[in-house]
N, C-alpha and C positions, 0 to 999 in steps of 0.2 A: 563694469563701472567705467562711465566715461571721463574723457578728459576732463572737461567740466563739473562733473560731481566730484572727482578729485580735490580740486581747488576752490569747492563752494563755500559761501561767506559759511564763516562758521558765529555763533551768536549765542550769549545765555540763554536762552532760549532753544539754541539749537545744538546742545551739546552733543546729542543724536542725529548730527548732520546725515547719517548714512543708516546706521539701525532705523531709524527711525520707518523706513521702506520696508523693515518688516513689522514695525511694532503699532502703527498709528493708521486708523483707519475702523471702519465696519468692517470690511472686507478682510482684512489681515485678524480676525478675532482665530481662525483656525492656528494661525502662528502663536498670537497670547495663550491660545489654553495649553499647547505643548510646553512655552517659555513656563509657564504656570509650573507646571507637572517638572520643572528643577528647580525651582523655587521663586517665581519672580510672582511681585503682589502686585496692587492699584499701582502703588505710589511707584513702583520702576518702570515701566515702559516709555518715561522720558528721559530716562537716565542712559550717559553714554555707555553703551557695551564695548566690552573690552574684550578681545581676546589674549587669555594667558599659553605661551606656546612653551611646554617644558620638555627634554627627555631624558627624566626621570627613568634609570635603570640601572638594574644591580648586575651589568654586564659589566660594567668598568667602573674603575674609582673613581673618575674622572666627572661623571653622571649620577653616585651614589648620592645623592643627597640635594640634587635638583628639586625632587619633590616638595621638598621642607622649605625650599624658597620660595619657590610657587605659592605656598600655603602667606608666608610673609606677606607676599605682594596682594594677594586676593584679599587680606585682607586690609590693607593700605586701599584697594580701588573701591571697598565698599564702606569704609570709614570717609575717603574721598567723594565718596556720593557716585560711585559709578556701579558699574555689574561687573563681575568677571566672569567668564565664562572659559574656563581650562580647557585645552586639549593637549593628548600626546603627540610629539615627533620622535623619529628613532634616532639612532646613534650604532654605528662601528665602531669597538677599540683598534685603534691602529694597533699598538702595542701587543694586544692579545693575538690579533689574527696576523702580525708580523712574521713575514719567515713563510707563510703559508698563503693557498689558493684561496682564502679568505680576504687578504688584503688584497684583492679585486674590487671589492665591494667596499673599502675604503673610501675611493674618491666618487663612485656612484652615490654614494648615500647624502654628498656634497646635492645632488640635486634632488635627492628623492626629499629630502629636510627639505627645501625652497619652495617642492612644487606640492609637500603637502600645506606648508605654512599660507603659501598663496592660497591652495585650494579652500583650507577651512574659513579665512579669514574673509575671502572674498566671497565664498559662499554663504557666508553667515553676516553679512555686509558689516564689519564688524565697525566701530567708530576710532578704533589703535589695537594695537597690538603690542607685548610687552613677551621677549624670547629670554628664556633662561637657559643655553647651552653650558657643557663642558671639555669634550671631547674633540678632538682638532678640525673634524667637518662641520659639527655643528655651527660655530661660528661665520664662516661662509656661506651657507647652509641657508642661513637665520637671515643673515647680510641680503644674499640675491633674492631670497623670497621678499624681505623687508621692501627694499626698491622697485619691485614687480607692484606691490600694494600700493604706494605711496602714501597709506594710513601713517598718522603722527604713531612715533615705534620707538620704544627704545630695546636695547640689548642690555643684559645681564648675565655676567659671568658666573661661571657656576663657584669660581675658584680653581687655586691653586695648590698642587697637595707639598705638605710639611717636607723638608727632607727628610730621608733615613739614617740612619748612625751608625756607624762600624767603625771603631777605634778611634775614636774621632775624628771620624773621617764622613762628609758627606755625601748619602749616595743619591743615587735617582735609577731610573731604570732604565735611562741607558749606562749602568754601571753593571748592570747586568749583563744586556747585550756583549759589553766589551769585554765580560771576566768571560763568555765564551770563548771567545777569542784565545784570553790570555791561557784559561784551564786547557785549551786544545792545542796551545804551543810550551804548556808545563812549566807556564810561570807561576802559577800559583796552587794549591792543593785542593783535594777535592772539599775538605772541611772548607776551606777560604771561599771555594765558589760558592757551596751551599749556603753559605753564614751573609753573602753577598746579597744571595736572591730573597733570605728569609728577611732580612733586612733593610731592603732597599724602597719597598712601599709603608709607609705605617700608618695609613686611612685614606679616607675620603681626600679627592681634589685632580684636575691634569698637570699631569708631569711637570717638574719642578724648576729644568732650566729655563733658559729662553728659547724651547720648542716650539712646537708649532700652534699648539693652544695658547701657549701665554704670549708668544709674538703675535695674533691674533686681535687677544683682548688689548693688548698693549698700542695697537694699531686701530679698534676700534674707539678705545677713548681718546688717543688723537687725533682721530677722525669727529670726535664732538658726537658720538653714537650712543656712547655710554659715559655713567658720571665719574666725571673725577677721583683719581686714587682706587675706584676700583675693579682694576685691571691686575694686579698685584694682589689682592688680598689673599689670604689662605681661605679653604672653605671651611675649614672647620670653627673656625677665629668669629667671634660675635657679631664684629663689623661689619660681614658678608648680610648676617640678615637685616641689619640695618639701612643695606648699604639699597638692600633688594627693596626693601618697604620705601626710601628716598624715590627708589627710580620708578617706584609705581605711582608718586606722587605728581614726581615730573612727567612724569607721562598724561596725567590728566590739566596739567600746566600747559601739555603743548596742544591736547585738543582745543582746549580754550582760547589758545592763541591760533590756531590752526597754524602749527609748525609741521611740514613734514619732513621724510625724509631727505627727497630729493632736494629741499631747500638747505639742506645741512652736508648731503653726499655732493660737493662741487668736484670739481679737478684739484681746486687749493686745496680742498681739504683730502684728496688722494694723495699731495705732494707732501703732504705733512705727514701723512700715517707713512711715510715710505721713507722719511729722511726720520722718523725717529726709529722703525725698523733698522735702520742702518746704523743708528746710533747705541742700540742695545744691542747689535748682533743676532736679529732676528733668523728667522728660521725662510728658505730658498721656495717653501712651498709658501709664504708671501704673496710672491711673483706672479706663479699661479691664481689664486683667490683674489687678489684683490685687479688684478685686470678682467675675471671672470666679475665680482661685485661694479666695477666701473661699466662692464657691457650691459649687466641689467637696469643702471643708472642713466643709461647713454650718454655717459662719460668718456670724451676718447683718450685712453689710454695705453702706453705699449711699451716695449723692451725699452727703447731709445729713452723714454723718461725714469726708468730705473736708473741704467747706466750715468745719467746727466745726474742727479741726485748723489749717487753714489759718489762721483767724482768730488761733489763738495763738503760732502759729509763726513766726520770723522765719527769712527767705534770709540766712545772713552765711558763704555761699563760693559764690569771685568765679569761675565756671567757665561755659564755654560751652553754650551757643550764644550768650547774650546777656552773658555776662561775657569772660574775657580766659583763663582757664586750662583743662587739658584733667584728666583723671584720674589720671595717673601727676604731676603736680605735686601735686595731693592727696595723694596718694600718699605722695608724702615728704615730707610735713611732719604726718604721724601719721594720712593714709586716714578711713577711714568710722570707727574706733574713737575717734580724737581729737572728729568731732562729737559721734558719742553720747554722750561721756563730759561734753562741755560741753552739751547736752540732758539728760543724766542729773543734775548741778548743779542745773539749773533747775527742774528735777520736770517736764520735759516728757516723760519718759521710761519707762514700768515696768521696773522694772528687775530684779522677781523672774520674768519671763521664763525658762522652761528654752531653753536652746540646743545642738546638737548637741556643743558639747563635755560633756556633762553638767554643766555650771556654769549659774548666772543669768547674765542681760544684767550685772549690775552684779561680778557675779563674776569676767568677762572684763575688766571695765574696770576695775579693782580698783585697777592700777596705772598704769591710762592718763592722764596730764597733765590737768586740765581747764580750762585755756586752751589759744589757740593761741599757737606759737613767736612772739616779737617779731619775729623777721627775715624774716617773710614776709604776705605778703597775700592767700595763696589763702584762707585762711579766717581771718575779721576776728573780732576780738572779739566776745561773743551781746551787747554793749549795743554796737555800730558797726555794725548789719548795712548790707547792699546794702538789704535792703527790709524795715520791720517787720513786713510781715503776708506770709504763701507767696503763693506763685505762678502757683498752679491754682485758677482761681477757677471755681466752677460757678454759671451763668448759667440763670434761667429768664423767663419772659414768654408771650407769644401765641404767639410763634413757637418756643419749648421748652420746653412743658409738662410734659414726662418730663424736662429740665436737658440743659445743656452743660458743654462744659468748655473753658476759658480758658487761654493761658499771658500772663502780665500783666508779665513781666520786661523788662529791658532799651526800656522805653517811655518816650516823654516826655508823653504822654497815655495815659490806660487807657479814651478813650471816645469813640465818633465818631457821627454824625449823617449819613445822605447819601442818595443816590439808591441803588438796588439794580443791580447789572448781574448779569442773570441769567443763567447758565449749564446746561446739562442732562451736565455732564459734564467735567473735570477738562484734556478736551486741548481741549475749548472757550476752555476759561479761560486753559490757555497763550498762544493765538494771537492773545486780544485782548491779554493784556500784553506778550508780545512784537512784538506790533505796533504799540505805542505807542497800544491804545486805554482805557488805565485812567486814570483822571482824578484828582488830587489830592480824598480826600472822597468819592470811590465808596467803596459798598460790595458784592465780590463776595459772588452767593452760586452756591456750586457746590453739587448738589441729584443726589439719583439716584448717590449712590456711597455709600450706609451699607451696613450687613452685610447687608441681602434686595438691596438695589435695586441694588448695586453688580456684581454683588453683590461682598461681602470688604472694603468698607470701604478704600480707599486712604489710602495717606499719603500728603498734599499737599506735598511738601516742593520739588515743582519749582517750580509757582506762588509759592508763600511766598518761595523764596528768589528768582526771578526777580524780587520783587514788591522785596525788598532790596536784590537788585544794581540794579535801578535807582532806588534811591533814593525810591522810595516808604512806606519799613516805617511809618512814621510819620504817615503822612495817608492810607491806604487801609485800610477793615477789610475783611474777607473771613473767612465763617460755610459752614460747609459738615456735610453730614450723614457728611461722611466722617469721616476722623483725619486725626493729622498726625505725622509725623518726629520722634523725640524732638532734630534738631537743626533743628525751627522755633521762630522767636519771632516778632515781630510783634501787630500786634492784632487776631488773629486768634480763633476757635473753631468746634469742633469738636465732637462726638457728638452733634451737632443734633439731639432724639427729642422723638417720633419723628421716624424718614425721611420724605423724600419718596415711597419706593415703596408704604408702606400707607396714605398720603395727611394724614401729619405737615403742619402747617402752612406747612412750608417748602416743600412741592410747592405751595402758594397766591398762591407772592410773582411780581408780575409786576414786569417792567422800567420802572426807573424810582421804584416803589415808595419811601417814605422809610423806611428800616430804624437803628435805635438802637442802638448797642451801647456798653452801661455798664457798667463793670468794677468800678464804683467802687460801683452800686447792686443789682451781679449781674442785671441786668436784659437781656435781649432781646427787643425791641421791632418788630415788625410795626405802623405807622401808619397803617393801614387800619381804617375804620369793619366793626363786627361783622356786620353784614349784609351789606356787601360781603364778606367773608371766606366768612359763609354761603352765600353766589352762589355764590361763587367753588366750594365743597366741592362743591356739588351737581352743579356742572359737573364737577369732575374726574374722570379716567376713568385708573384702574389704566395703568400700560405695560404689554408686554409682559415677559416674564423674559427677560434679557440670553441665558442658556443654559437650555437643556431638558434637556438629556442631562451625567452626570457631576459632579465632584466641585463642581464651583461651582452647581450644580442641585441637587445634594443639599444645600448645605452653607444655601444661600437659605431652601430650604424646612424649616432645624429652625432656623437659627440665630434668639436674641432681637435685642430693643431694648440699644442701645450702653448706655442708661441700666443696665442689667442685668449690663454684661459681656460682652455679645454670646456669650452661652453656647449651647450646641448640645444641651444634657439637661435 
């Protein structure tokens, strides 16, 4: 598709600005009799096709019920007078394959989702595109392929699941992770663990704090991607499928209008998904995805405008992983439009942003409150935040030259000083904390798991949380070239660049080493005199590649530095 057919006048008449190259003609009758043979008659071959992108899958909660919305919208686009035409994308549970050689394929499937979404859409010349994710890659996924198209697109969340209940108490599943933690340092009994884990999902939706999926969608409807309010719904809740038939509506609003992407994914509108990320305490893998979605947008985007953002933003909603509430309590007490609306107030906000409803960001909020309700504490007044300045702080020094990236919430310090215990790998690092060998004032560093050396970049959320169930979050730091769970806190960081595998600084640090980490002055500190570091370089000698053959062999050898997005083009 060229530039031009991109951006061509669109017209009632040519609501098939682009199918229309398969549909219309003598020549193309080969094409109608197969379109035929799925059900298309006379009267469709002028109607705009639409592609429906879902991944529907009973591998995770998170995707269980995808399908069902897909069904909604298909039929909103042919009530709308359009075609739909479904296909499948896949999905990885973080959650599930957490802890294991499986969450390799976590951040892979980030582009394998993009370059199937481009493939089919582009291949089937489609006239929009409408994505139904739920799982934390999806979203990204959905995002970069969307901007590779520049078909009018909207995104649709699949939802967000219910909490679970144990004594009244709410859980999620990193409540789980962390009762490993606790059960392995015999805080709590074996009945309490099990009753934790049988408890802590109760259906359909992605994980319930402000993890990495719900910071996502929370950042895509600030980005004007997706419709208002619902970014926050539950999946299981009615309004989901409502919410899905709306957006298949708009969707055919914006072929008419020929609204695409790239007219709605600006730089303003990156600045705005990242200062209301900041605002909710979004999740570090953020960072990642949304400078990877700004590179397919040619968007220029980078560490430096996180940090700038951050500095004028305040956290003031009290949500998990390091607060007290989950998403669907935001939710009702007026969701991601009630923030924006009090960031819009403040001028923290652009607010002439186009959005897929054809209105501005400030257009949407027109009528939205801007305070919060007195009777509630999920989200505190913008002068009583949780923290005056966000909560993704990006960190550089000796040891991350190309930057890191920080989650700084829920601490009682943001800065630790100590010996390094050094690891070459992530199940290394379980077996000293669960063996009770991490010492109040260590600091881990796990090394050899970013996007080459990993390869795929894990999330550490087993370590992290085993590192809080036993009561350490607060006096152990731990730096890894990996990521992390949008449901870790602690004082911890992440996207260490470079890696250890092209012989980043942190492939340099040996045990024992004193390593710094200051939140307070963005700094990461390797204490090691420069000649010895220079020894040290000359000595080092490449590993070998984890795999040679297949998708994590390929994925090594194109993907960048995390500092970049960890992009694969």
């Amino acid at each position: 598709m060229t530039d031009t057919a991109r951006k061509a006048p669109v017209t009632k008449a040519r609501l098939n600005w682009n199918s229309y190259h398969v549909t219309q003609g003598d020549e193309r009758a080969p094409n109608r009799a197969m379109l035929r043979a799925v059900g298309f008659g006379d009267g469709d071959f002028e109607k705009p096709i639409i592609g429906v992108a879902h991944a529907q899958s009973n591998i995770t909660p998170c995707n269980n019920g995808l399908g069902e919305l897909a069904g909604h919208i298909t039929d909103a686009i042919r009530e709308g007078g359009g075609m739909p035409q479904v296909y499948g994308t896949i999905t990885v549970s973080d959650g599930i394959s957490m802890g294991t050689e499986g969450m390799k394929c976590s951040l892979v499937s980030r582009e394998v989702i993009a370059d199937s979404i481009e493939t089919v859409s582009r291949g089937q010349s489609h006239d929009g595109v409408i994505v139904v994710g739920g799982c934390d890659k999806n979203m990204p996924g959905a995002m970069i392929g969307i901007a590779r198209l520049n078909i009018p697109a909207i995104f649709v969340y699949g939802g967000t699941i219910r909490p679970g209940k144990l004594d009244g108490q709410d859980l999620t599943i990193v409540s789980v992770f962390e009762a490993v933690g606790s059960f392995g340092a015999g805080k709590i009994t074996r009945e309490q663990f099990e009753a934790v884990e049988r408890n802590a999902c109760p259906g359909n939706g992605s994980c319930g704090g402000m993890y990495t999926a719900n910071t996502m969608s929370s950042a895509f409807e600030a980005m004007g991607m997706s419709l208002p309010f619902s970014s926050t719904m539950s999946a299981i809740d009615a309004e989901k499928a409502t919410s899905s038939a709306d957006s298949a509506r708009a969707l055919l609003h914006m072929i008419g209008a020929n609204v695409r992407p790239l007219d709605i994914l600006t730089k303003q509108a990156f600045e705005n998904a990242i200062t209301v990320i900041m605002a909710v305490g979004g999740s570090t893998n953020a960072v990642l995805h949304l400078m990877a979605i700004a590179h397919a947008a040619n968007i220029p985007l980078d560490l430096a405008d996180f940090e700038r953002i951050r500095e004028r933003t305040p956290v003031f909603c009290d949500l998990k992983p390091s607060g007290r509430y989950v998403a669907t309590d935001l939710h009702d007490v007026g969701g991601i439009p009630r923030v924006m609306k009090m960031l819009l107030k403040e001028g923290l906000l652009h607010g002439d942003c186009l959005t897929v409803t054809g209105k501005t960001i400030a257009e949407n909020l027109q009528s939205e409150p801007d305070e919060p309700n007195a009777d509630q504490d999920v989200i505190r007044p913008y002068d009583q935040p949780l923290y005056v300045q966000g909560h993704l702080a990006v960190l550089r020094g000796n040891l991350a030259p190309e930057g890191s990236v920080a989650k700084i919430s829920g601490l009682k310090s943001i800065k630790i000083t100590g010996p390094a215990r050094v690891f070459e790998s992530e199940e290394e690092s379980m077996h000293a904390i669960m063996g009770g060998q991490i010492n109040p004032g260590d600091v881990l560093v796990i090394r050899y798991e970013g996007p080459k050396g990993g390869p795929g970049m894990r999330e550490m959320l087993s370590p992290t949380s085993a590192i809080i169930g036993k009561g350490l979050g607060d006096s152990v730091g731990l730096i890894t070239d990996g990521r992390f769970s949008g449901g870790t806190y602690g004082l911890v960081v992440g996207h260490v660049a470079p890696e250890a595998y092209v012989g980043g600084p942190i492939a340099l640090v040996h045990e024992g080493d004193t390593i710094e980490l200051n939140a307070e002055t963005c700094e990461l500190t390797l204490h090691v005199p420069e000649d010895e570091i220079e020894r040290r370089r000359a000595q080092w000698v490449a590993p070998a590649p984890r795999y040679t053959r297949g998708v994590l062999a390929k994925y090594a050898k194109q993907v960048g530095s995390a500092a970049l997005g960890a992009v694969t083009d």
